[in-house]
VOFI-851162 format. One record per residue (C-alpha): residue number from 1; x, y, z. Coordinates in Angstrom, 2 decimals. Each point is the difference from the previous one (the first is absolute). Layout:
! VOFI-851162
   nr       xx       yy       zz
  NUM        X        Y        Z
...
! end
This chain:
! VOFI-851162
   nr       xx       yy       zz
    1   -23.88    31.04    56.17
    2     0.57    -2.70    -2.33
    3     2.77     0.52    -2.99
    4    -0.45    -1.39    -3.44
    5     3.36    -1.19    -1.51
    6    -0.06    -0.37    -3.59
    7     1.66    -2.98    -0.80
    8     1.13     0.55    -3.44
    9     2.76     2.71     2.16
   10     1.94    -3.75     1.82
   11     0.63    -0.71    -3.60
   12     4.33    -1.15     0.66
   13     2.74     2.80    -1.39
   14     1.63    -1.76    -3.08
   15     3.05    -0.77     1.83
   16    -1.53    -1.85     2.64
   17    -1.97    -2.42    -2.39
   18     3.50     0.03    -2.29
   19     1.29    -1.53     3.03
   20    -1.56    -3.16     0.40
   21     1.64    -2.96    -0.96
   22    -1.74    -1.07    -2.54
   23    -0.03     3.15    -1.99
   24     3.99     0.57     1.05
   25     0.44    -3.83    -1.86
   26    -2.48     0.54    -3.16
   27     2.17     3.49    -0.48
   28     3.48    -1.90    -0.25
   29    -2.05    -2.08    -2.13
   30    -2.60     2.07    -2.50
   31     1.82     3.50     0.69
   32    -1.07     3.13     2.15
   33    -2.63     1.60    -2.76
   34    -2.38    -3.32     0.02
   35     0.04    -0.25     3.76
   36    -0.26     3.77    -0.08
   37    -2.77    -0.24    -2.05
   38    -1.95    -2.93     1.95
   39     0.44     1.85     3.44
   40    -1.45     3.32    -1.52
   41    -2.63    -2.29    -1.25
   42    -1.04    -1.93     3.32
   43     0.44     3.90     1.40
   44    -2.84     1.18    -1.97
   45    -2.31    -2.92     0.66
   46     0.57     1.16     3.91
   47    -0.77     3.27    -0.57
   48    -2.86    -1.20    -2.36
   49    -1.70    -1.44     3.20
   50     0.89    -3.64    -2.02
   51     2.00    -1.77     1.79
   52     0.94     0.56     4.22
   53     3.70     2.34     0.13
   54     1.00    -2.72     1.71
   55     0.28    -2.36    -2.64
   56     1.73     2.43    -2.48
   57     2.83    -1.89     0.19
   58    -1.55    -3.34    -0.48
   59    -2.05     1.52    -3.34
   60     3.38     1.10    -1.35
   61     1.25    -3.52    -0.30
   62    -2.76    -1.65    -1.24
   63    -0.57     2.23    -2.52
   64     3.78    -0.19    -1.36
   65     0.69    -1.56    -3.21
   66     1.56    -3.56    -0.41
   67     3.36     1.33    -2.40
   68     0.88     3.75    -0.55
   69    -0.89    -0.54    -3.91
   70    -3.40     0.68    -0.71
   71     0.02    -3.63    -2.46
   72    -2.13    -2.53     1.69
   73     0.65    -3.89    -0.31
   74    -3.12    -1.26    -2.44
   75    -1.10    -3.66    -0.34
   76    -1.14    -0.05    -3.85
   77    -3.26    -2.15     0.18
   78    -1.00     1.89    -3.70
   79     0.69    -2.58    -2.08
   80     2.49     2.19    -1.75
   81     3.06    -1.18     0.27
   82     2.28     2.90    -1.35
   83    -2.51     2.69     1.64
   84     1.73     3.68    -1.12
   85    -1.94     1.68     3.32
   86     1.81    -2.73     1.96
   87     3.40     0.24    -1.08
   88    -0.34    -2.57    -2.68
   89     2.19    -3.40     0.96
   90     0.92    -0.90     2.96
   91     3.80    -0.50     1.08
   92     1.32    -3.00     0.38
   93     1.15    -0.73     3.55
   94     3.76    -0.55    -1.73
   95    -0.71     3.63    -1.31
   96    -1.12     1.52     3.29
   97     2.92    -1.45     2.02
   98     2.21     1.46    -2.73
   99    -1.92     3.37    -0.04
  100     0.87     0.11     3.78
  101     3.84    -0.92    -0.36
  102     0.07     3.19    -2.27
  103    -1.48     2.39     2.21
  104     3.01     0.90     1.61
  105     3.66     0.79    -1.81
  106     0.39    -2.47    -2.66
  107     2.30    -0.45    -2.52
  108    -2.26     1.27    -2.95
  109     2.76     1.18    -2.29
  110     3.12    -0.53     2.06
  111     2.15    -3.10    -0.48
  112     1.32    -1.86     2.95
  113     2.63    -1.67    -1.44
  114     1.78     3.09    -1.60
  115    -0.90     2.52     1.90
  116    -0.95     1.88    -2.92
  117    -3.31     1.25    -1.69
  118    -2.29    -2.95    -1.22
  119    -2.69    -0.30    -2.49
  120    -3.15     1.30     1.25
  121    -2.29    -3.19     0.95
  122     2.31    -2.27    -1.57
  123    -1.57    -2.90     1.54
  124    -3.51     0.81    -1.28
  125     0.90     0.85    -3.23
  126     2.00    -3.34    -0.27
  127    -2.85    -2.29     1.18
  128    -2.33     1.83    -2.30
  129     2.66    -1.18    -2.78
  130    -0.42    -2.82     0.99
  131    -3.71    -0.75     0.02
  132    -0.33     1.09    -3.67
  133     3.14    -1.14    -1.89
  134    -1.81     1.02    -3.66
  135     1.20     3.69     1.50
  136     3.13     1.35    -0.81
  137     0.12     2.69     2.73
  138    -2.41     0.75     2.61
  139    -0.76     3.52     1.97
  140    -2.51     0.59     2.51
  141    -1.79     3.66     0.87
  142    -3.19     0.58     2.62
  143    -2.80    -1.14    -2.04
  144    -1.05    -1.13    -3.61
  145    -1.16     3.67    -0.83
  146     3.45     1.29     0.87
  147     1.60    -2.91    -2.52
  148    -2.66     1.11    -2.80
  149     1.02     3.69     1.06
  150     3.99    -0.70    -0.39
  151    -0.16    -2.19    -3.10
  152    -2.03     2.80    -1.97
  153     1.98     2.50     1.20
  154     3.42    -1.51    -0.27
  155    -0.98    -1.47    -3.39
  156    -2.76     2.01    -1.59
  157    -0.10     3.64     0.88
  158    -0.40     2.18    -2.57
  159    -1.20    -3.02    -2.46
  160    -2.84    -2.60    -0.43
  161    -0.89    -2.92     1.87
  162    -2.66    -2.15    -2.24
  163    -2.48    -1.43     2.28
  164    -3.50    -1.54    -0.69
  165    -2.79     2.10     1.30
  166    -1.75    -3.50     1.04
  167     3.28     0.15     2.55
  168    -0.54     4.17     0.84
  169    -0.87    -1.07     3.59
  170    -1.44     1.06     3.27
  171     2.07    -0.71     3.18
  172    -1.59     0.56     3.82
  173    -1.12     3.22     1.00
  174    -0.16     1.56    -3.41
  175     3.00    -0.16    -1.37
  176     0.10    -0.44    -3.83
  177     2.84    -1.43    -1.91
  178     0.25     2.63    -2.67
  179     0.44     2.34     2.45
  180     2.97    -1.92     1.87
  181     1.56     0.09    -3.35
  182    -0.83     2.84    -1.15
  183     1.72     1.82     2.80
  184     3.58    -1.38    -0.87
  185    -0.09     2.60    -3.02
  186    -0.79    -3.20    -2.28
  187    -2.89     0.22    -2.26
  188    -2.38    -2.66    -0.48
  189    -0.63    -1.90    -3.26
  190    -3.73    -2.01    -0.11
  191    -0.47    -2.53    -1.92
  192    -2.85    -2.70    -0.77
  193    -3.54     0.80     1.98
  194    -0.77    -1.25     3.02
  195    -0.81    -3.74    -0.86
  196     1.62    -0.63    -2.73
  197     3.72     0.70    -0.91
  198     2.26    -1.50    -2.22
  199     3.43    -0.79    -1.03
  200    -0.53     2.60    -3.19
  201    -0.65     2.56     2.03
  202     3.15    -0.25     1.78
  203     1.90     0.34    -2.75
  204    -2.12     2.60    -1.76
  205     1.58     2.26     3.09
  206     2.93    -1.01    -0.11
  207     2.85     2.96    -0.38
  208     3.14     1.65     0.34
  209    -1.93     1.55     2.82
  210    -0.57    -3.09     1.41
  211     1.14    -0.76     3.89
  212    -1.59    -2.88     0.42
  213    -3.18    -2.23     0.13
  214    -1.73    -0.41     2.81
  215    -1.32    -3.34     1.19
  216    -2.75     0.48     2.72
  217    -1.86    -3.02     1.73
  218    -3.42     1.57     0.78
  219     0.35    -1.48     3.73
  220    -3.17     1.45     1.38
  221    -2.56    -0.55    -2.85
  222    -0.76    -2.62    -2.78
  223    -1.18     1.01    -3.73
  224    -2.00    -3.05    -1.42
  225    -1.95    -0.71    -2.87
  226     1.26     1.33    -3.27
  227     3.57     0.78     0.81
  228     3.77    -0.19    -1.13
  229     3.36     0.60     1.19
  230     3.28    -0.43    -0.89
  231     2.51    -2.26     1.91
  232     3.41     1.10     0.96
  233     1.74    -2.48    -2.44
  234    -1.89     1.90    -2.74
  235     1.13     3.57     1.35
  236     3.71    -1.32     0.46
  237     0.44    -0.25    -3.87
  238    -1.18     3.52    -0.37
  239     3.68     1.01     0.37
  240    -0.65     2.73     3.02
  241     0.52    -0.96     3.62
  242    -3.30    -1.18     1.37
  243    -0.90     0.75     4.10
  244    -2.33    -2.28     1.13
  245    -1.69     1.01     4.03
  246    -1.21    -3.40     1.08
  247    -1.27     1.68     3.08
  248    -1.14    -2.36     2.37
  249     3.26    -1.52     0.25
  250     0.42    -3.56    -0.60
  251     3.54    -0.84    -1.08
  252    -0.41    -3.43    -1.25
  253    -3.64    -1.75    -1.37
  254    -2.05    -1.21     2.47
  255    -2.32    -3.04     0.15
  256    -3.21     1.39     1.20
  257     0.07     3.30    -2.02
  258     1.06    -0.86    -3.66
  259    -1.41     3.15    -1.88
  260     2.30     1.92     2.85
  261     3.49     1.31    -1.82
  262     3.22    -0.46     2.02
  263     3.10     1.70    -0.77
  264     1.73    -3.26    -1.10
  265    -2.24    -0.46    -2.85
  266     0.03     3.57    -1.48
  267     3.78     0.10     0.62
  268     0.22    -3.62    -1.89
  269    -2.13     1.73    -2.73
  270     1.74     2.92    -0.82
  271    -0.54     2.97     2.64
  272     2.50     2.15    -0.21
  273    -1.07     1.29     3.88
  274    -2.26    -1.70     2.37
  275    -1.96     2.03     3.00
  276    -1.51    -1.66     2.68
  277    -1.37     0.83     3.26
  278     1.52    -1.44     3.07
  279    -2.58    -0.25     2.51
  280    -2.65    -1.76    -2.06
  281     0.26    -3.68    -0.59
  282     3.59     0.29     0.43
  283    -0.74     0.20     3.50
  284     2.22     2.43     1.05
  285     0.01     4.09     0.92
  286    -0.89     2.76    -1.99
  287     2.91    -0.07    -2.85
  288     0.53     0.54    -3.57
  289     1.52    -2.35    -1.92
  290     1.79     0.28    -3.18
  291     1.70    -2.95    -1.99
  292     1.52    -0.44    -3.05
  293     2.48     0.89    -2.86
  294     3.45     1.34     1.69
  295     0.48     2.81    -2.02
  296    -3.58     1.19     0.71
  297     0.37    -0.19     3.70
  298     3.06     1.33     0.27
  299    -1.52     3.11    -1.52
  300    -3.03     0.19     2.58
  301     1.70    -0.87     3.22
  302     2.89     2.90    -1.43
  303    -2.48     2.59    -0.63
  304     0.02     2.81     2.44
  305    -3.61    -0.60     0.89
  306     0.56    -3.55     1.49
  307     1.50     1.79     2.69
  308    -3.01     1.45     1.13
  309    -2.12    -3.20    -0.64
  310     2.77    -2.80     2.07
  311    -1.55    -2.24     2.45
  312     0.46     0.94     3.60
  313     2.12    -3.01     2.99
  314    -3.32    -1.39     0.64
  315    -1.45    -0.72    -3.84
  316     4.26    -1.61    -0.34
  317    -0.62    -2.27     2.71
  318    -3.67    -0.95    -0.84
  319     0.54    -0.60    -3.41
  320     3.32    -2.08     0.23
  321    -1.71    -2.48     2.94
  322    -3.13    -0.28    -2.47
  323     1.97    -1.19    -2.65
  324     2.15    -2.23     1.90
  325    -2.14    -1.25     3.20
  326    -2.92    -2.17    -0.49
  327    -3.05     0.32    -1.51
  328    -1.67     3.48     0.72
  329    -3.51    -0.06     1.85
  330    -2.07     0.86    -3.75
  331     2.06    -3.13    -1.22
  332    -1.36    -2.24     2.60
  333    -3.59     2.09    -0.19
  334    -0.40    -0.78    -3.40
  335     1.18    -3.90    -0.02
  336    -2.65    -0.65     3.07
  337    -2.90    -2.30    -0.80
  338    -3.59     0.20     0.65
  339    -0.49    -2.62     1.91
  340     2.81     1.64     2.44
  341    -1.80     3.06     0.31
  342    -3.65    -1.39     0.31
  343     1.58    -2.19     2.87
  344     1.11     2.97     1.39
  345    -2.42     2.33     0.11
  346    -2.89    -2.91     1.45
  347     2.17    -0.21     3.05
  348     0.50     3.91     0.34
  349    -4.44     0.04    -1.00
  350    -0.07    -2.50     2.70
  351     2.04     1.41     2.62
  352    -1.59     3.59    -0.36
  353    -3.90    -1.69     0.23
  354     1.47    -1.70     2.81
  355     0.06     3.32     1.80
  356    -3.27     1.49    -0.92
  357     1.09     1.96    -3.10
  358    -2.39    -0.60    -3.74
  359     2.91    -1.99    -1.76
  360    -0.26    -2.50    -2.71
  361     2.47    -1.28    -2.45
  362    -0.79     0.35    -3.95
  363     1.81    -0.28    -3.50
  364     1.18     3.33    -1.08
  365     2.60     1.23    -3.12
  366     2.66     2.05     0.13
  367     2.56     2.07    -2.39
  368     3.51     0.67    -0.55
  369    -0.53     3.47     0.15
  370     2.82     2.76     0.07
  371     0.04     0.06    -3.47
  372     0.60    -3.14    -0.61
  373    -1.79    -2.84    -1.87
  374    -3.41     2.00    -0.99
  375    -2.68    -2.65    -0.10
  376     1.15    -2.95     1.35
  377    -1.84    -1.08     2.95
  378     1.38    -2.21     2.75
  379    -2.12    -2.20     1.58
  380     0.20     0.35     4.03
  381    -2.00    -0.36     3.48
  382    -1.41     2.91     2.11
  383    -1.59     0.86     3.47
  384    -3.19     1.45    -0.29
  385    -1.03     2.50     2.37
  386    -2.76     2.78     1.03
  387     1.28     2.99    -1.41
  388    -0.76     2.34     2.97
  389     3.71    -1.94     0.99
  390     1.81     2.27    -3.00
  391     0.91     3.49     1.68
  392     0.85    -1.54     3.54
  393     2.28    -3.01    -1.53
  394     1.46     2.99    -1.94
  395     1.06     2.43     2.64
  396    -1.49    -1.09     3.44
  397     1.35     0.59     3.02
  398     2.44    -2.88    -0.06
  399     1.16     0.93    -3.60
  400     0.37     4.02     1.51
  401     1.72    -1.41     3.24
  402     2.34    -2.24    -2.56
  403    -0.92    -3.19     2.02
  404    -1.38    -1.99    -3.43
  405     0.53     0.86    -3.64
  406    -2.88     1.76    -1.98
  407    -2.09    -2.40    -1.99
  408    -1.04     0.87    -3.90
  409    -2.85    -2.15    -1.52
  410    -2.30     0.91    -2.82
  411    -3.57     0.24     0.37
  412    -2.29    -2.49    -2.50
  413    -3.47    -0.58    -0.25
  414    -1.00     1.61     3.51
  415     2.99    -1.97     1.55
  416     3.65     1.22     1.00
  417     2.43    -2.93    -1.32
  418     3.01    -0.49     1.32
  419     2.26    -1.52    -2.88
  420     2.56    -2.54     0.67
  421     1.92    -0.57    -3.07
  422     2.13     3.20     1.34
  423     0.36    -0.47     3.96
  424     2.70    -2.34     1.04
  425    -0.95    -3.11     1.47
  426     2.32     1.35     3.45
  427    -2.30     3.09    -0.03
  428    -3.43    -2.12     0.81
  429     0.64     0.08     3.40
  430    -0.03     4.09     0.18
  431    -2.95     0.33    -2.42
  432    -2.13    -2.22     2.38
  433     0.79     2.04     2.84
  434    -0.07     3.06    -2.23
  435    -3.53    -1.03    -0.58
  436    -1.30    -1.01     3.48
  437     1.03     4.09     1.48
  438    -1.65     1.22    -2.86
  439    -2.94    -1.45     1.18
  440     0.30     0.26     3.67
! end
């Protein structure tokens, strides 16, 4: 007599497969509930009839994750540059090596010297000084919402902010501007319509109830045709302080987008308060920025709310080496020329047809993006591939197994483009091979 063994019953006791060196080493490394979690995994594939018991242990590790974060390393070939789903811009390397220093204890708001209690980020707020001498005083909170948030609350609850309801805008994911405000206990006065508003209408609003006027840069639209607005040199003689949210965060003009405000210019001009975002064409991490009169600052960053909006160790570190290292990767993404990127991507075409994959090399345009720069299109070069390439370049088995980075194209006219204008020139390398095991 012959007896069947079911299989699925030599599945290994947790322990056993716990044991194995690899697992022991990814535990120190990713902690005991991911292991856990990949072993229990592999477990039920065994007693699926999936995989042989035997190789439990061997399922477990290749199924493990690269980092114990769920975030996984992207290569933006969009043609966005400031892509919101991707984290927007890019640190600098000078930022990432200072992002790492400040991991550990650092000396955030302690002063070496003394031995006493320092000024919270005093190094970031003074190299923010710096790079925008038109401000009096600078303060920075964890994004450009929070600095809108603070300055109507500190300065307007309980009375009007004047603001131009071509300028009542919609941020990402449905977030409205009147409502931002609006929840700071100020009220809301509308003026103008939405293409046209002018100076009179200001100062038809203008009153005793008055907070202030509120300067928005529509950063993620563009109102042509007939239109007016009104400058902030105009709104500066209205005798109220004016607030102007640049957005998109450029502090000083730059060459290649002149209808872009910077903070430099509005300051110059008359802004009482300038907002700004810090990880859009700043370059930097997620931060808030505020700049301008003393007095007016003073009264924000003292406002019990600040508290609750300060920048973490991290956003310090980022923001200071941003400001002072060199030139941020959007910087240099921006400045690149055509001809770069067209040379680029006909080797990358080249070397991919080389190896059997549908690649060709082909004009393409991309965008600021991020809120940033609405309409202006920037010439640049892209790799043209089958589409069927999309999902597996996006999460394949070497993006699961954290071996090479996820690629993001776009898909146009039947084709999936991946975009160079965004993807660092020291990134071709991995998007070639992140290409060739997409297709293997």
């Amino acid at each position: 007599m012959v007896a069947h063994v079911d299989v699925r019953r030599l599945t290994p006791r947790t322990d056993a497969v716990l044991a194995d060196p690899r697992l022991a080493a990814a535990e120190q490394r990713l902690g005991r509930a991911i292991v856990l979690s990949a072993v229990r995994g592999a477990q039920d594939r065994a007693r699926a009839g999936e995989i042989d018991p035997a190789g439990v242990a061997d399922a477990a590790a290749a199924s493990l994750p690269a980092l114990a974060a769920t975030l996984t390393p992207v290569i933006n070939a969009t043609g966005v540059l400031l892509h919101t789903n991707l984290g927007r811009a890019p640190l600098s390397p000078a930022a990432r090596e200072a992002v790492q220093a400040a991991s550990g204890t650092t000396d955030l708001e302690f002063d070496l010297s003394s031995g006493l209690r320092g000024r919270r980020g005093a190094g970031m707020l003074s190299a923010l000084a710096a790079a925008v001498p038109a401000a009096e005083a600078v303060h920075v909170v964890n994004n450009n919402a929070a600095a809108l948030v603070l300055a109507a609350t500190a300065l307007g609850a309980g009375r009007e902010i004047i603001v131009s309801r071509g300028e009542l805008i919609e941020i990402g994911d449905g977030f409205r501007l009147p409502d931002l405000l609006e929840s700071t206990g100020a009220r809301i006065r509308e003026v103008g319509t939405t293409n046209r508003t002018t100076a009179g209408d200001y100062a038809a609003a203008v009153s005793p109830q008055t907070a202030f006027v509120l300067k928005v840069h529509p950063s993620n639209y563009r109102i042509e045709g007939f239109t007016a607005s009104v400058p902030v040199a105009e709104l500066a003689g209205l005798g109220v302080p004016v607030v102007g949210d640049i957005g998109s965060g450029l502090l000083t003009p730059h060459p290649l987008l002149p209808e872009e405000p910077d903070a430099s210019s509005w300051l110059s001009a008359g802004a009482s308060l300038v907002t700004a975002s810090g990880d859009k064409l700043l370059g930097g991490p997620q931060a808030g920025l505020v700049l301008g009169q003393a007095e007016l600052v003073a009264r924000l960053a003292r406002h019990p709310l600040a508290r609750a909006l300060r920048v973490d160790k991290l956003t310090v570190a980022a923001l200071e080496a941003t400001l002072t290292g060199p030139k941020p990767p959007v910087t240099e993404q921006l400045g690149a020329s055509q001809e770069e990127l067209s040379q680029r991507a006909a080797v990358i075409a080249d070397r991919l047809a080389a190896a059997g994959i549908d690649a060709h090399a082909e004009q393409s345009q991309a965008a600021v993006g991020g809120g940033g720069a609405p309409g202006v299109s920037l010439p640049s070069a892209a790799v043209s591939l089958p589409t069927e390439l999309a999902a597996e370049l996006r999460g394949g088995t070497a993006v699961r197994r954290g071996t090479l980075p996820a690629v993001v194209g776009r898909i146009e006219a039947g084709r999936l483009l991946l975009d160079l204008r965004a993807v660092a020139p020291g990134d071709d390398e991995q998007l070639v091979a992140a290409v060739i095991a997409a297709a293997s």
